[in-house]
DOVO-830730 format. One line per 10 residues: number of its first residue (from 1); for each residue x, y, z of N, C-alpha, C. Coordinates in steps of 0.001 Angstrom, whole numbers. Layout:
BEGIN
NUM) X/Y/Z/X/Y/Z/X/Y/Z; ...
END
This chain:
BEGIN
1) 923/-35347/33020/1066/-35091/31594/172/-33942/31159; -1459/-34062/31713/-1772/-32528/31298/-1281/-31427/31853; -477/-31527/33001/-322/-30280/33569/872/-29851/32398; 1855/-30847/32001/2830/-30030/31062/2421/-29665/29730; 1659/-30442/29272/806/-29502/28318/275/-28741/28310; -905/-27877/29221/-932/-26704/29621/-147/-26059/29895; 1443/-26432/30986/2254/-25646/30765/3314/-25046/29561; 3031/-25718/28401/3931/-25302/27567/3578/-24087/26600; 4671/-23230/26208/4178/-21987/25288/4007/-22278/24135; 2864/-21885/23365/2594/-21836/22668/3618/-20970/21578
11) 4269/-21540/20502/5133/-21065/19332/4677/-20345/18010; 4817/-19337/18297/4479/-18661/17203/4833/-19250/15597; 4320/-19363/14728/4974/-19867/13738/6415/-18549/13317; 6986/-19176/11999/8375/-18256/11946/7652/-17040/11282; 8205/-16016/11310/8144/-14330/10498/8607/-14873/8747; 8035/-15057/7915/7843/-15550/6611/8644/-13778/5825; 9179/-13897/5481/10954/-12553/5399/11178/-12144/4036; 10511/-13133/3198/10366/-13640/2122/9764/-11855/1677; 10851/-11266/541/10209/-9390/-264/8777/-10106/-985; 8258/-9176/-1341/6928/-9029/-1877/7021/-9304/-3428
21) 6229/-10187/-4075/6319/-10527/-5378/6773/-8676/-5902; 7933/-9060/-7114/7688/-7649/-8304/7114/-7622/-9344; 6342/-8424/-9219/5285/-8836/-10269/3587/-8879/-9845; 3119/-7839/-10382/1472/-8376/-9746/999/-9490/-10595; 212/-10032/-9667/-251/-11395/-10176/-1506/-11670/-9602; -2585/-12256/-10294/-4099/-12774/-9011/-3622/-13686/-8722; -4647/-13925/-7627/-5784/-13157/-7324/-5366/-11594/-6923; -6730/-10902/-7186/-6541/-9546/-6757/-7449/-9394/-5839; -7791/-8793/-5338/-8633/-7807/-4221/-8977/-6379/-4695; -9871/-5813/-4293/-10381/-4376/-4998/-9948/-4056/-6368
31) -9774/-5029/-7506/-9793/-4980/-8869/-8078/-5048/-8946; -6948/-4396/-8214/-5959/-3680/-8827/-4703/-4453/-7179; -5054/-5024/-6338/-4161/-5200/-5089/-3864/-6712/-5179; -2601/-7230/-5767/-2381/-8546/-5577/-2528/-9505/-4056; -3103/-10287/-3543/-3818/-10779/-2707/-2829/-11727/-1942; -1347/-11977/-2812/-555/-12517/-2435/495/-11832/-1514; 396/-10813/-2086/1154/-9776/-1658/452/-8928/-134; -776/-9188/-248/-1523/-8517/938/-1379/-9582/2071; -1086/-10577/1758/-1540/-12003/2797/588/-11530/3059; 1204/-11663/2526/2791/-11852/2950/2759/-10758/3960
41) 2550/-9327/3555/2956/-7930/4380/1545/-7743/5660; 973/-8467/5555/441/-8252/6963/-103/-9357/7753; 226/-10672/7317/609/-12164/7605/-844/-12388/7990; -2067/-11975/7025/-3335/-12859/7318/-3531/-13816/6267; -4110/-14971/6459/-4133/-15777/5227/-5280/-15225/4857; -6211/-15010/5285/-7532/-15264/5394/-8146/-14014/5511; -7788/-12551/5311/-8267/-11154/5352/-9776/-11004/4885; -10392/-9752/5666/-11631/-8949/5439/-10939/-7983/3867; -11684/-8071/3114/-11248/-6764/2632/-12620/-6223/1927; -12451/-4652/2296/-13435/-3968/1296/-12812/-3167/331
51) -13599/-2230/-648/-13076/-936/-844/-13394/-1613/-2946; -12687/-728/-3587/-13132/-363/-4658/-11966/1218/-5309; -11889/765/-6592/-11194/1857/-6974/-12095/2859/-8564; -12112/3566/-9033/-12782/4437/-9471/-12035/5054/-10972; -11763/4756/-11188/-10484/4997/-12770/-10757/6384/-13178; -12514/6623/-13579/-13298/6992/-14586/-14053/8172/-13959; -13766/8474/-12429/-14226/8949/-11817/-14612/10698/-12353; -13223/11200/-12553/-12816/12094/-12756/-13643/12984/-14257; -13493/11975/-15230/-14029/12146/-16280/-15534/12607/-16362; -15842/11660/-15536/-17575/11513/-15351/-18457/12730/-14227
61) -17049/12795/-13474/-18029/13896/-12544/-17454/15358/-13286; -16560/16030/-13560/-16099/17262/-14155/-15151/17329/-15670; -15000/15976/-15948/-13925/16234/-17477/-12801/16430/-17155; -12515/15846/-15766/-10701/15693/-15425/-10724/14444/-15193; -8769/14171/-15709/-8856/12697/-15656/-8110/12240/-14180; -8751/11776/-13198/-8211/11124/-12162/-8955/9855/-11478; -8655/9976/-10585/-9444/8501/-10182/-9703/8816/-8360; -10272/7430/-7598/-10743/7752/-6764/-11109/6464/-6027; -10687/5569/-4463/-11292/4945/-4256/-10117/4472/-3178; -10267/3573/-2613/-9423/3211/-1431/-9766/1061/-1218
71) -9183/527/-699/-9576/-833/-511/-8422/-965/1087; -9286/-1462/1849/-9210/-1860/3323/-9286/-3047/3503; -8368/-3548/4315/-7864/-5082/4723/-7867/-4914/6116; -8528/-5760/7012/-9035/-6159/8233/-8650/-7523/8792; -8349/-7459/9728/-7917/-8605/10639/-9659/-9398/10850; -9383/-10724/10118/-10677/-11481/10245/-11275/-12402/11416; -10250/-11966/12481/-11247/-12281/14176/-10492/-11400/14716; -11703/-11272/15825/-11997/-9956/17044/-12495/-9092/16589; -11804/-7856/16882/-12964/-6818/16874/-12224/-6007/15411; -11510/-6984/14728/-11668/-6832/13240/-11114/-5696/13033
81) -9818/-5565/13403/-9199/-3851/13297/-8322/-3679/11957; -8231/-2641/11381/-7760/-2643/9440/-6534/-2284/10457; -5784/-3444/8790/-4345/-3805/8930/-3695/-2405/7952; -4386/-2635/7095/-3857/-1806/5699/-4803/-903/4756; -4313/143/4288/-5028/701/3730/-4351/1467/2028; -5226/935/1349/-4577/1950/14/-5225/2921/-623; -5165/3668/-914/-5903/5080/-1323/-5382/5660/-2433; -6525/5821/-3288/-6397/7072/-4490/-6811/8252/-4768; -6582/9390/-4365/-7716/10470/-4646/-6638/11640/-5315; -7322/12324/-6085/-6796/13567/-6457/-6657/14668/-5939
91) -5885/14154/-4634/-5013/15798/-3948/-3777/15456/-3461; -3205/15110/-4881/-1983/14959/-5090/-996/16556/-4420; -357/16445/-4423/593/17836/-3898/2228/17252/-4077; 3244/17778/-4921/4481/17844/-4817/5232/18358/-3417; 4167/19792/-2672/4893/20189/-1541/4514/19308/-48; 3770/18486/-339/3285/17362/587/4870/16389/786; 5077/16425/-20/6692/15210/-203/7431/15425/64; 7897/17178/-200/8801/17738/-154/8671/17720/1793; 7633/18274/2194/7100/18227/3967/7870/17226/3972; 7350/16079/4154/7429/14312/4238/9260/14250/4394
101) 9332/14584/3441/10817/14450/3507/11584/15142/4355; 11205/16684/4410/11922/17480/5369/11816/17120/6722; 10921/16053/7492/10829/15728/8373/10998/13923/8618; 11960/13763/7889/12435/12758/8318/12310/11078/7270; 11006/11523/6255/10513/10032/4974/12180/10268/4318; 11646/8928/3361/12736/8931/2240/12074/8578/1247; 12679/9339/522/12287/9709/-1263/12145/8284/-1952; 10917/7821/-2415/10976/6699/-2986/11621/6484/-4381; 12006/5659/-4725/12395/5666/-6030/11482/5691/-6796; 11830/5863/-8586/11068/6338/-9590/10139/4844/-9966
111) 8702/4873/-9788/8007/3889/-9507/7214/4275/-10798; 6770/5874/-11901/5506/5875/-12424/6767/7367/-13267; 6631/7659/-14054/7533/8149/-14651/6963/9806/-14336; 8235/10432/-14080/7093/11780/-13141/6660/11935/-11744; 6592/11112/-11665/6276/10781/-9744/6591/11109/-8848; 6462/11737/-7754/7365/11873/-6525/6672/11007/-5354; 7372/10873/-4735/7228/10355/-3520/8189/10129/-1853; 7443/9607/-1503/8547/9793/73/7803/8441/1139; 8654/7353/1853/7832/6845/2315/8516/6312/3644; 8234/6064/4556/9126/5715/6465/8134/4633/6792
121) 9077/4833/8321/8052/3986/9175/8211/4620/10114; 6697/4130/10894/6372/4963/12449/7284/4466/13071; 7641/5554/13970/8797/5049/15220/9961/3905/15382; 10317/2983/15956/11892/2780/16173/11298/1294/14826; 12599/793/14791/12754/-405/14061/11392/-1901/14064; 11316/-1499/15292/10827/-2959/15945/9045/-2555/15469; 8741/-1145/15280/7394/-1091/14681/6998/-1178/13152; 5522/-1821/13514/5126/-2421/12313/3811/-1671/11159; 4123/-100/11221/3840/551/10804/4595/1036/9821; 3679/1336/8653/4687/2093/7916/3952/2659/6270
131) 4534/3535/5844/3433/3980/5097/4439/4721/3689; 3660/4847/2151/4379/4855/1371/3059/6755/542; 3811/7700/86/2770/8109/-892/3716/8812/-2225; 2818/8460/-2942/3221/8832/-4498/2344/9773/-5328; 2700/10547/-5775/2157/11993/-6256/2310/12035/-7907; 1846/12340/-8783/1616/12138/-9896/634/13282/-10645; 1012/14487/-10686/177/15678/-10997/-1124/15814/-9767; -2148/15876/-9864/-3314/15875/-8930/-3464/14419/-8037; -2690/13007/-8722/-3347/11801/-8524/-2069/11601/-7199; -2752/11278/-6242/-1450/10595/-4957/-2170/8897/-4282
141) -1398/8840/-4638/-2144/6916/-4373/-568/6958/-2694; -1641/6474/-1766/-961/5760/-67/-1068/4783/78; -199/4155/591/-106/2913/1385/81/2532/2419; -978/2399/3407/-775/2368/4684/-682/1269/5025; 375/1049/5935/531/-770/6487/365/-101/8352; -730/-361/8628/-1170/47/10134/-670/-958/11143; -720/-2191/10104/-289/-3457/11197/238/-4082/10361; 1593/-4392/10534/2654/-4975/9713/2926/-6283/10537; 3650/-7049/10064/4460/-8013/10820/5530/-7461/11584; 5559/-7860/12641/6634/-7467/13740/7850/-8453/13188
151) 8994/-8115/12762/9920/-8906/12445/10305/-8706/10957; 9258/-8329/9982/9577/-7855/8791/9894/-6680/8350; 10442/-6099/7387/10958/-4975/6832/9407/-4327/6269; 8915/-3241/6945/7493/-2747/6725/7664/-1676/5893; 8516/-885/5881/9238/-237/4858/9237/-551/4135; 9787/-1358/3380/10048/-2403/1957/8669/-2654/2040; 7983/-3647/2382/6666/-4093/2078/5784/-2613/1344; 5878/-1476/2427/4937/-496/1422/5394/-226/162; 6616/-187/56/7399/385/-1451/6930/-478/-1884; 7493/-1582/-1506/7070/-2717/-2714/5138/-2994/-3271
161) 4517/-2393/-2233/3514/-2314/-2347/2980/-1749/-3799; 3732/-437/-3080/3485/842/-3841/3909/517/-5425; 5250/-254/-5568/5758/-560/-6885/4593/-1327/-7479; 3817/-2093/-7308/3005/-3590/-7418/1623/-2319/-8033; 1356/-1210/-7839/-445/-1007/-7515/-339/380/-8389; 600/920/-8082/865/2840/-8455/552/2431/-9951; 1369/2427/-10580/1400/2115/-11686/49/1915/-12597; -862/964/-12148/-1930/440/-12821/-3283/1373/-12204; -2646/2329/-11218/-4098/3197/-10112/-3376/4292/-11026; -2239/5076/-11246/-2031/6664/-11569/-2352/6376/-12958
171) -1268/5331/-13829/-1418/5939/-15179/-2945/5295/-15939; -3718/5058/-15088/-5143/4261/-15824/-6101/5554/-15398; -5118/6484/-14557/-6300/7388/-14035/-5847/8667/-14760; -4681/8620/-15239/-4250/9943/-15647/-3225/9366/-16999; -4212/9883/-18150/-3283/9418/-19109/-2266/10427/-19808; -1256/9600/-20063/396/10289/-20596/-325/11500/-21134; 744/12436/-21092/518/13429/-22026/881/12933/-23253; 5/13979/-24018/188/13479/-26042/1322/14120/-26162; 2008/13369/-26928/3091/13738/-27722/2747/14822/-28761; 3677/15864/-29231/3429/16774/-30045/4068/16863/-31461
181) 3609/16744/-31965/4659/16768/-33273/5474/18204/-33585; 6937/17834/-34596/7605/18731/-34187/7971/19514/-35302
END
């Protein structure tokens, strides 16, 4: 009897398939990253995360409005390697997308009004990489999924990412233009 218990394989639990809330909701992580949403797209319950985002940044160091800051999610045993990464900084570029695209991304849909973007995945189907960026005058907020679930749509997870975070990271960092009277 122990020998067939040692011999038996161990079962992975199932690939949980289930899209990413379209709603952010807390808990959050680094002020602005729904936590529910981080635990579904890279299947840790239990994540490292650091990082911090910067709204005010811009204002405070030169009198431009952008923002600045990144938050990192880590696999919480072994040698602790980041799953995911999101990033804000102001070197935004329109001809960055336009690249992106000419070599193969696809144009994300309209996520932040003004926006461009483009977002793929590394190599064939079965990889669990995949990455999203959105451009917004100077402000480009990424989404890197370094280690995705093998079995899930990693693609979707960054968009959907991206839909969940852009929004509350570009326009808190870069406010609308004023309307003009006419």
């Amino acid at each position: 009897m122990i020998l067939l218990t040692a011999c038996e394989q161990q079962k992975s639990p199932p690939v949980d398939r289930r899209p990413l809330p379209s709603i952010a909701a807390a808990p959050y992580v680094c002020d602005y990253v729904p936590l529910d949403a981080v635990r579904l797209m890279t299947g840790l319950r239990d994540p490292i995360v650091e990082g911090f985002f910067d709204l005010t940044v811009g204002r405070e160091l030169d009198g431009l409005d952008y923002g600045t800051g990144s938050c990192r999610v880590y696999e919480p045993t072994g040698n602790k390697p980041k799953v995911l990464q999101i990033t804000l900084s102001p070197a935004g570029s329109e001809s960055e997308v336009a690249w992106e695209v000419s070599h193969g991304a696809r144009r994300l849909p309209e996520i932040v009004p003004g926006a461009i973007g483009s977002y793929g995945q590394n190599g064939s189907a079965d990889e669990a990489q995949a990455a999203a960026m959105l451009v917004h005058g100077s402000d480009r907020v990424i989404v890197e999924l370094i280690q995705g679930v093998k079995g899930r749509d990693n693609a979707a997870d960054v968009v959907a990412m991206m839909k969940l975070v852009a929004p509350k990271l570009i326009l808190d960092a870069t406010p609308a233009p004023e309307k003009t009277k006419d």
